[in-house]
C-alpha positions, -999 to 999 in steps of 0.1 A, spaced: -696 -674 295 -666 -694 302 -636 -700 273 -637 -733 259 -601 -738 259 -602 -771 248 -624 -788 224 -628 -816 196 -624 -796 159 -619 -811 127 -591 -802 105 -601 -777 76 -569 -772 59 -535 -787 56 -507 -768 37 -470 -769 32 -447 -747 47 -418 -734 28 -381 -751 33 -397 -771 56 -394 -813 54 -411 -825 85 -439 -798 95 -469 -786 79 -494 -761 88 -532 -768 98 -561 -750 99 -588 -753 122 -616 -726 128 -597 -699 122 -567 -707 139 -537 -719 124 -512 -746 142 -479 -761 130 -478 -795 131 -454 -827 123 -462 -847 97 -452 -875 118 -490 -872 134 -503 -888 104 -533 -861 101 -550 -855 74 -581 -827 66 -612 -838 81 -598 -854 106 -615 -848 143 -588 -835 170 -582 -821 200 -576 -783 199 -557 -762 225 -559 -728 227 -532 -701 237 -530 -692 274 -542 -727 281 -518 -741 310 -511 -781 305 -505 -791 342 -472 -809 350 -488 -834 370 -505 -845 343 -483 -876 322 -505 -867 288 -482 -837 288 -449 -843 299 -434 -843 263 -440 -805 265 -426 -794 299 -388 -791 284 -405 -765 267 -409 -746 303 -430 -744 328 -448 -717 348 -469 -718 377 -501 -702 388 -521 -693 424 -555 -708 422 -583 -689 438 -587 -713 470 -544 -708 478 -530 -738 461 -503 -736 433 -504 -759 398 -474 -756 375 -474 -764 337 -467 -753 301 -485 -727 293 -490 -724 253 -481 -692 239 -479 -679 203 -455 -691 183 -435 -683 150 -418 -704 127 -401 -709 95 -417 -678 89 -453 -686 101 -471 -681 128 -489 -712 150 -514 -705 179 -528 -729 201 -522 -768 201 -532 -801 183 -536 -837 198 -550 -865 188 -580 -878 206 -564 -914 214 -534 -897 234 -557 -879 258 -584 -910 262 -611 -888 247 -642 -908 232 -644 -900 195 -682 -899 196 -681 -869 208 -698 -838 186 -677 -812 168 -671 -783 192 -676 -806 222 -658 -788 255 -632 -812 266 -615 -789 289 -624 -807 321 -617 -836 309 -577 -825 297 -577 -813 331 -565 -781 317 -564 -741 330 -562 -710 320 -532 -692 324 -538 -661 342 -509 -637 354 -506 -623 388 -536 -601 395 -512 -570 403 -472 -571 397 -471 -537 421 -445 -517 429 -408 -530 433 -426 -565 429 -399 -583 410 -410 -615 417 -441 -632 409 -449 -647 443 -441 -614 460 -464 -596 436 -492 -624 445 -487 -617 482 -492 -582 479 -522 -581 457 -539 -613 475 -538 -586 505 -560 -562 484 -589 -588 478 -620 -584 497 -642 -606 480 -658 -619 443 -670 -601 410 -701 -594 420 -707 -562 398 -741 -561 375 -723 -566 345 -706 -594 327 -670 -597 336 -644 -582 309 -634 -609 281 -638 -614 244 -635 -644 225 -609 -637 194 -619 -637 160 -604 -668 154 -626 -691 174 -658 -671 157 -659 -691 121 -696 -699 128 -709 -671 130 -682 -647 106 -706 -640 81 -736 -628 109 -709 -607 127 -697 -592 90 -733 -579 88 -730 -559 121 -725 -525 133 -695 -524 155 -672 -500 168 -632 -512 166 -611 -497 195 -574 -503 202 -568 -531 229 -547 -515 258 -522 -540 274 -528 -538 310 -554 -549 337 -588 -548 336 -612 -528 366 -645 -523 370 -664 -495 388 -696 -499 402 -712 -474 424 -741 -495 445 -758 -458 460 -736 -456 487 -703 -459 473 -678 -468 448 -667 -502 445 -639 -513 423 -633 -550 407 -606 -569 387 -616 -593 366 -627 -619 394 -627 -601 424 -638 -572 443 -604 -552 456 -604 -524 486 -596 -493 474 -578 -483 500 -549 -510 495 -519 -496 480 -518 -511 451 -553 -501 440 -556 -469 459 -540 -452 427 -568 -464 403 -593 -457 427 -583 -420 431 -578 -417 397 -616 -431 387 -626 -406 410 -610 -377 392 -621 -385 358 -655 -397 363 -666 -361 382 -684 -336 359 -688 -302 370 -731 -290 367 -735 -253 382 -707 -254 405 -713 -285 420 -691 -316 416 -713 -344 405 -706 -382 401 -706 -394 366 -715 -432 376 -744 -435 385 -762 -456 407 -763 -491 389 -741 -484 362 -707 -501 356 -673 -484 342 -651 -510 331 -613 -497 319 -582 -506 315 -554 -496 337 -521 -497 318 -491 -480 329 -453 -485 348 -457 -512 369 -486 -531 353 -479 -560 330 -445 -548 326 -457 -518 311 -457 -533 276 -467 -503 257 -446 -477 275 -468 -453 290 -453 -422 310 -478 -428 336 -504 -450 349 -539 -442 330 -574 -455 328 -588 -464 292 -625 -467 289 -634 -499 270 -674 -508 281 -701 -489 298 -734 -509 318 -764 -496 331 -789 -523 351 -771 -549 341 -769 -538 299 -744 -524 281 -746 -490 264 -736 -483 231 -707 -456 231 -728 -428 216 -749 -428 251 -716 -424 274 -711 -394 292 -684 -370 284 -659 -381 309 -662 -420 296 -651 -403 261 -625 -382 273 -609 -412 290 -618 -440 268 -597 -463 248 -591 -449 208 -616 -454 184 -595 -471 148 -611 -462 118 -634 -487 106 -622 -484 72 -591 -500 82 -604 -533 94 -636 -537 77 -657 -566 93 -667 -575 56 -635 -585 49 -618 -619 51 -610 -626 88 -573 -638 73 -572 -604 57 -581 -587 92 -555 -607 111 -533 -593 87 -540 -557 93 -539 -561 127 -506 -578 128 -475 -555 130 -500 -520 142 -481 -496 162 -490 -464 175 -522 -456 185 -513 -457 218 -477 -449 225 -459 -435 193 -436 -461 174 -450 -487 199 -468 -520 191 -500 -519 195 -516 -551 216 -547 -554 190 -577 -545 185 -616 -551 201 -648 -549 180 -676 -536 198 -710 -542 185 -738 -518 188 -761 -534 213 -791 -516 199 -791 -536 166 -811 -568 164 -783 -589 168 -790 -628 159 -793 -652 187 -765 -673 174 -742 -643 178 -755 -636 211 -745 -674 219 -712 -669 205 -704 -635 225 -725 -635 254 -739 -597 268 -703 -582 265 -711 -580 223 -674 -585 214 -644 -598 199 -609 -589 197 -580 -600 173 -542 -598 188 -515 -586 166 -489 -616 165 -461 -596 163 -467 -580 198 -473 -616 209 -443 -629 196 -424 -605 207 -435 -603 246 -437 -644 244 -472 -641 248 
């Protein structure tokens, strides 16, 4: 399901923020933006919201008040480039803001529009996606586009849903469903997504939107490694722990990727999700190799889903550790058990990957992310 990264939301909440004369801070869904009290807005008031990573294209004259801010720019799948601001989190006067507010006259929106109404398309916005691969010696970010574009043989065509989860914050709908829920929490590793999917013949290997050869140099590493932890050994035979029709999806963190945010001695893959026919397991039905490389389990008594969801942004925030000793954590995913009845409204919300994630702001702040 695709991330509504922009979309008409009415304003829960406005409070003060300490020492401060001309900004406030507003609430909507679970997100909370600073804002100038110049905008005149007041609670209940329908706007437009932004969320984090979207990209506001230069080009666009709705947005040129923020492009002083700085721009970046992005390859698009068919080879062209856009450049804009891309919103980031954000910490202020001792709070933090995430995403973007606009009024609905500045962007031409019609105001009869629903509550939750995707107005994406219509802002003409993106989402900001880093290069695919940074690689080896790539110090640039149009060298490390080259080389990875050179990797890419075709689409995400795996059987399984590509990997992304909606973050807690957009979820306020559904909060009190998900709070009755089983669901396994597991630390977010910073790095880039792959997917392994052996068809009976061989085994292919996907990022997020595209299929990659394995034999390219910047993916041969992954490849090799998959290969090695995904082998079990049954009477003195080597045998192939993915099945036909079944999907591995892991992170692949390390030097090199993503700037290697959470200093790992080596490149690694971290289990995070596990498909077979098209459905995902639930961890207890993993082989032993998926659990020997998978990403670490937190203890669900330290983020209890019954809690407040401000509460669990707050334990998340600042988590270090679990990873790489002393180092900040990137956040945390909650998995939910796919073999519980799980409410259709929930399904809605999540689609088949069953999850949801919360980012610790102070690794987002700090890495300007």
């Amino acid at each position: 399901m695709s991330r509504k990264l922009v979309s008409i939301q009415t304003i829960d909440r406005i409070e003060p923020i300490p020492d401060a004369d001309r900004i406030v801070l507003a609430h909507v869904l679970g997100w909370k933006v600073i804002i100038s009290k110049d905008m005149h807005l007041s609670v209940g008031d329908r706007v437009a919201y932004f969320e984090t990573d979207s990209l506001l294209p230069e080009s666009d004259p709705r947005y040129m008040q923020f492009m002083p801010r700085g721009v970046r720019y992005m390859r698009l799948e068919d080879g062209t480039t856009v450049t804009g601001h891309v919103l980031r989190t954000m910490k202020m006067r001792g709070v933090y803001s995430q995403g973007l507010i606009m009024p609905l006259p500045e962007l031409g929106i019609d105001p009869a529009l629903p509550v939750g109404a995707d107005i994406t398309e219509a802002c003409r916005v993106i989402k900001y996606e880093p290069p695919v691969f940074t690689g080896r010696g790539a110090n640039r970010q149009d060298k490390a586009l080259q080389r990875a574009m050179q990797g890419i043989i075709g689409e995400f065509t795996a059987p399984c849903s590509k990997s992304d989860a909606p973050r807690a914050q957009t979820l306020t709908g559904i909060w009190h469903e998900l709070c009755k829920l089983e669901a396994v929490p597991t630390v977010k590793v910073d790095g880039m997504s792959l997917t392994f999917f052996f068809d009976g013949s061989e085994l292919r290997m996907f990022t997020r939107n595209y299929e990659v050869d394995p034999t390219h140099p910047d993916w041969r590493d992954a490849y090799e490694l998959a290969h090695r932890y995904f082998t079990s050994r049954i009477g003195g035979l080597s045998v192939f722990d993915i099945g036909v029709g079944m999907c591995v999806q892991a992170e692949y963190a390390g030097p090199g990727i993503n700037g290697n945010r959470q200093k790992l001695a080596k490149r690694d893959l971290f289990v995070f999700a596990v498909w077979q026919d098209g459905e995902k397991l639930p961890r207890d039905e993993w082989e032993d190799s998926f659990l020997a490389h998978a990403a670490p389990e937190v203890n669900p008594g330290d983020c209890p889903l019954a809690d407040s969801m401000d509460t669990l942004i707050s334990a998340v925030d600042g988590m270090r550790g679990r990873i790489t000793p002393n180092v900040l954590d990137e956040g945390i995913v909650w998995h939910l058990n796919p073999d519980q009845p799980i409410p259709d409204m929930v399904r809605g919300e999540l689609g088949d990957n069953l999850c949801f994630k919360i980012i610790n702001n102070t690794y987002l702040t700090k890495h300007h992310l």
